[in-house]
C-alpha positions as CSV (number, residue, x, y, z in Angstrom):
1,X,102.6,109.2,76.0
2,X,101.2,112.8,75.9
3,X,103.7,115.3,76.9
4,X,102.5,117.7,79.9
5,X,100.9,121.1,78.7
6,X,100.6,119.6,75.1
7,X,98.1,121.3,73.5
8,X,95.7,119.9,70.3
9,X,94.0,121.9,67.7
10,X,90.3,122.5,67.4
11,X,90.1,119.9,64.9
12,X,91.9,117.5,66.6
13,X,90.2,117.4,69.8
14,X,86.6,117.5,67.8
15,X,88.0,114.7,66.1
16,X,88.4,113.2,69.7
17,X,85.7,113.9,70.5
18,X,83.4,112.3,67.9
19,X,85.6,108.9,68.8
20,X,84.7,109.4,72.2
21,X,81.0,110.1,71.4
22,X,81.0,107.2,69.0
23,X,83.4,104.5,71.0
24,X,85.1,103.5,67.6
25,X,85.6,105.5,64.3
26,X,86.6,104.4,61.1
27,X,89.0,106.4,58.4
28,X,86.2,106.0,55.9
29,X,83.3,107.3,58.4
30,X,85.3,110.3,59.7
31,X,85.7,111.4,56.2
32,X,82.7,111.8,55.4
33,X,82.1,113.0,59.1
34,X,84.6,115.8,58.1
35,X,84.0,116.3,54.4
36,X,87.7,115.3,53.9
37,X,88.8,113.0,51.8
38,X,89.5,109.3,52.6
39,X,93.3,109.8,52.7
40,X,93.4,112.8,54.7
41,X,91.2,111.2,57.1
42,X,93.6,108.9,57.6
43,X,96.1,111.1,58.2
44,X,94.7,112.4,60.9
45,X,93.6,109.8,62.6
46,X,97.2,108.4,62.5
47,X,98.6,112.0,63.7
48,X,96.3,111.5,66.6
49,X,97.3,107.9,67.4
50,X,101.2,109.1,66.9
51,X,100.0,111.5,69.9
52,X,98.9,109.0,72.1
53,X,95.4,110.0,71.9
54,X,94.0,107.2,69.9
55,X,94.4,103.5,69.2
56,X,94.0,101.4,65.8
57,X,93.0,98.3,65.8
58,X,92.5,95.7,62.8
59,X,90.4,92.7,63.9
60,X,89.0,91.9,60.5
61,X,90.4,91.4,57.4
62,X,89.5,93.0,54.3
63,X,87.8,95.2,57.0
64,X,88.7,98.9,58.2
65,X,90.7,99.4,61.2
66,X,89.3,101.1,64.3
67,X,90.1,104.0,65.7
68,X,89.4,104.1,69.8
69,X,90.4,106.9,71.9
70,X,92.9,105.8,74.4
71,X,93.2,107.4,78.3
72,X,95.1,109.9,77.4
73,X,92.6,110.5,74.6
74,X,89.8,110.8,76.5
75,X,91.5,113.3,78.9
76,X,92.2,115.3,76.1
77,X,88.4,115.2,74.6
78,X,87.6,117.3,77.5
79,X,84.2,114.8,77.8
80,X,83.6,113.1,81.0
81,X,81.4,110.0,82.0
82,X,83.1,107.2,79.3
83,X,85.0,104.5,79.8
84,X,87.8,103.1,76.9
85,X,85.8,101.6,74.4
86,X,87.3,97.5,73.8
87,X,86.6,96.5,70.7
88,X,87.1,92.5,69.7
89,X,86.4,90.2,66.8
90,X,82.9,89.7,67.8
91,X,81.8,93.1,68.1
92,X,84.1,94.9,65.4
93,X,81.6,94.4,61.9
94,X,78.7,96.1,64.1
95,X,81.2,98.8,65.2
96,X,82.0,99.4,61.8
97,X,78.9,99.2,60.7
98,X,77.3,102.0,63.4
99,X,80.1,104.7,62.8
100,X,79.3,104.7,58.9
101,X,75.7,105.2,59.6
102,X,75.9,107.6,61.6
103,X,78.8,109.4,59.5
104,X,75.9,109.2,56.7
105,X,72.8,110.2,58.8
106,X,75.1,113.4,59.9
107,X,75.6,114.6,56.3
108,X,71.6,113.1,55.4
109,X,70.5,114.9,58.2
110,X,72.0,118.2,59.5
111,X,69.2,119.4,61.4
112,X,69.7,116.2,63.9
113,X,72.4,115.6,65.9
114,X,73.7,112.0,66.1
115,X,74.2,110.0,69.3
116,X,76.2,107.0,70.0
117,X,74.7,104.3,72.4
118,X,77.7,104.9,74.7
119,X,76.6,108.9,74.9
120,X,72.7,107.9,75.9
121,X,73.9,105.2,78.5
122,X,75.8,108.0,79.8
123,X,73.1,111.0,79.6
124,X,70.7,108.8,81.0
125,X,72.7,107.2,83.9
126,X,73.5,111.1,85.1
127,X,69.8,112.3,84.5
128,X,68.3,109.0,86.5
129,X,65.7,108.7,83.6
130,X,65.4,106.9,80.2
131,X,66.0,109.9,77.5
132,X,65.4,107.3,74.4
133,X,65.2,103.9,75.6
134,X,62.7,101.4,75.5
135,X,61.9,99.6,78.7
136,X,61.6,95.9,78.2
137,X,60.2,95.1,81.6
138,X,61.7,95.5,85.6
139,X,64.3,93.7,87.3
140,X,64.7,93.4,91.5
141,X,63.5,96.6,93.3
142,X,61.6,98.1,90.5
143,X,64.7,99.1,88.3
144,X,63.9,99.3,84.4
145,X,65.3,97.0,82.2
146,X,66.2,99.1,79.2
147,X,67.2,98.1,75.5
148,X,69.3,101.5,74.2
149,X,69.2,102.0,70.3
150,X,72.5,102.1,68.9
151,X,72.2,105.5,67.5
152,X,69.7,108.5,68.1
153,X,68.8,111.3,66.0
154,X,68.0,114.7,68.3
155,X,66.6,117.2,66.5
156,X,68.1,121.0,66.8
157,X,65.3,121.8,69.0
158,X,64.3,118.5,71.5
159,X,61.7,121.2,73.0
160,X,59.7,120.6,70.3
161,X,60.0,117.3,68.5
162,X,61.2,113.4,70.2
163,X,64.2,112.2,68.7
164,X,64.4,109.1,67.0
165,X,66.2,105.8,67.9
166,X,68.1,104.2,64.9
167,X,68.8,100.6,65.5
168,X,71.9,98.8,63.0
169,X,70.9,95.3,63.1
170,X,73.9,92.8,61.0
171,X,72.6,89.5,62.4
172,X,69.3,87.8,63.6
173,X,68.3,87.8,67.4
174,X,66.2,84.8,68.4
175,X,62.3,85.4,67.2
176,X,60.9,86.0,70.9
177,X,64.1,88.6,71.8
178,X,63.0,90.8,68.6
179,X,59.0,90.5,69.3
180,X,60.2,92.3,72.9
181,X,62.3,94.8,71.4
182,X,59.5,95.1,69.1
183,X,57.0,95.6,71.5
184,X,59.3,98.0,73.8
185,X,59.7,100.1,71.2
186,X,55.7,100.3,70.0
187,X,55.4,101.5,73.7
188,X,58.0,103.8,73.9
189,X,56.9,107.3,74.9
190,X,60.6,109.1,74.6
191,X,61.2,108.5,70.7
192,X,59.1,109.8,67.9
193,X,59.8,105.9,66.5
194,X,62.3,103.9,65.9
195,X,64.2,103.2,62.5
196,X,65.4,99.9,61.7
197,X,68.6,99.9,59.0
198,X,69.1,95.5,58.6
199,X,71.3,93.7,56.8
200,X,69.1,91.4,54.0
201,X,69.1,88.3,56.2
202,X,67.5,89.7,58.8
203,X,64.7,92.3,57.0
204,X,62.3,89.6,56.8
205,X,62.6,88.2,60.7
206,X,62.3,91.6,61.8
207,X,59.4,92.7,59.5
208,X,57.4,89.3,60.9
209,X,58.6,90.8,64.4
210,X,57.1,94.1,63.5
211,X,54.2,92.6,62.4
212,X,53.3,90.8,65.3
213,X,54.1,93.5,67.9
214,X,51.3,95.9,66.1
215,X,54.3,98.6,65.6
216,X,53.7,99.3,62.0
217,X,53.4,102.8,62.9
218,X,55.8,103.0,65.3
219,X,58.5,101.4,63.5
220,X,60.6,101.8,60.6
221,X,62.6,99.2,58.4
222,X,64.7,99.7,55.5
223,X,67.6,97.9,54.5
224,X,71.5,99.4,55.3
225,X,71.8,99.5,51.4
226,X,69.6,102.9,51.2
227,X,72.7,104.7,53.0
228,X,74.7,104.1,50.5
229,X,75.0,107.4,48.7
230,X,73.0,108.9,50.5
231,X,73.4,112.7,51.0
232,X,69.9,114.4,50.7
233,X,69.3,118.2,52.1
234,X,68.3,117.8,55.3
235,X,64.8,116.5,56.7
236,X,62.8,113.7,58.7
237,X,64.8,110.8,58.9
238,X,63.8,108.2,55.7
239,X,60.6,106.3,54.8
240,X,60.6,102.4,54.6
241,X,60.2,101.5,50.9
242,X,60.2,98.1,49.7
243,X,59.8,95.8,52.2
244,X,57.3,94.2,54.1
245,X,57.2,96.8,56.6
246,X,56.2,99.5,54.7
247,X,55.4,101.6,57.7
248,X,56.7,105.1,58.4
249,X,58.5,106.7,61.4
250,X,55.6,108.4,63.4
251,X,55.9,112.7,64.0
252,X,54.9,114.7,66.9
253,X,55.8,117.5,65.3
């Protein structure tokens, strides 16, 4: 429990609220989230789970535990609009999986902001209207059936350039589900593009996907291996190099 009129540091409740933002961190992705190191990461997300405001959980072996923000957690983040995140067996590797990419594209990147899916489903649920969602078709009464990215990149100034969906892909959909996606995302009007980071078993079902949606140019793929390091000076998210869809994200800028 949180005692009444406990108060958190600065860091603590940003820490909170990246959780929240995210709907499960890792000790290794907040590190390099905070430009701490790995232990003192830890530390901290322990201080916060002593606290009451998060929850750990270890699904997987030989796999990080997860860090979710609890009730009392997400009362503290100050953030409104999201629900406890659940985290199980099935979904934990792709949970993992999206808070190190988007711990990396924050320090690859600086002049974006990152976006969890569970922040766009929110954003667009209060503004009525997809932000950067592709629409796969429409279900009863018109309503738009829309596939959310798991991450985003917003540029510092949205005025003036389309952010860009990031999709984490660990495991292969069926053949016709990625040629919608696919095509969704060639006719997407609210992203710039879409990037594609996929595990090696699925790179070539998704570049065949790619290829037969016509979204060369709309649609990036490279594989989750080119994050690892990664820590350029800021600029456009990455170009697809060695695979079979050698395309680049597209720029309105």
């Amino acid at each position: 429990m949180v005692p009444a009129g406990n108060t958190h540091t600065n860091e603590r409740i940003a820490i909170l609220r990246w959780t929240v933002r995210m709907g499960a961190v890792t000790p290794q992705a907040l590190a390099q989230h905070g430009g701490w190191t790995l232990a003192s990461a830890r530390a901290r997300l322990a201080a916060a789970e002593r606290a009451g405001l998060l929850r750990s959980r270890r699904v997987l072996a030989d796999a990080p535990a997860l860090y979710t923000a609890t009730r009392a957690g997400l009362r503290a983040s100050g953030l409104s609009g999201f629900d406890p995140c659940r985290i199980s067996v099935a979904n934990a590797p792709h949970a993992i999986e999206c808070a190190r990419v988007a711990a990396a594209l924050e320090r690859a990147y600086p002049d974006h902001r990152v976006m969890g899916e569970r922040e766009l489903r929110r954003d667009e649920r209060e503004s009525g209207t997809p932000l950067a969602s592709a629409c796969l078709g429409h279900g009863p009464g018109g309503v738009p059936l829309l596939h959310r990215p798991d991450l985003v990149l917003w540029p510092d100034d949205p005025s003036e350039r389309l952010p860009v969906a990031v999709e984490v892909e660990l495991t292969v959909k069926a053949p016709q589900r990625l040629l919608e996606i696919c095509m969704a995302w060639a006719r997407c009007r609210c992203v710039a593009g879409t990037l594609y980071l996929a595990s090696e078993p699925v790179r070539s079902p998704l570049a065949r996907a790619i290829e037969r949606a016509h979204a060369r140019e709309q649609i990036a793929l490279v594989g989750l291996d080119a994050l690892v390091g990664l820590d350029p000076p800021g600029g456009a998210p990455p170009e697809p190099a060695g695979t079979a869809a050698a395309n680049t994200v597209p720029s309105d800028a």
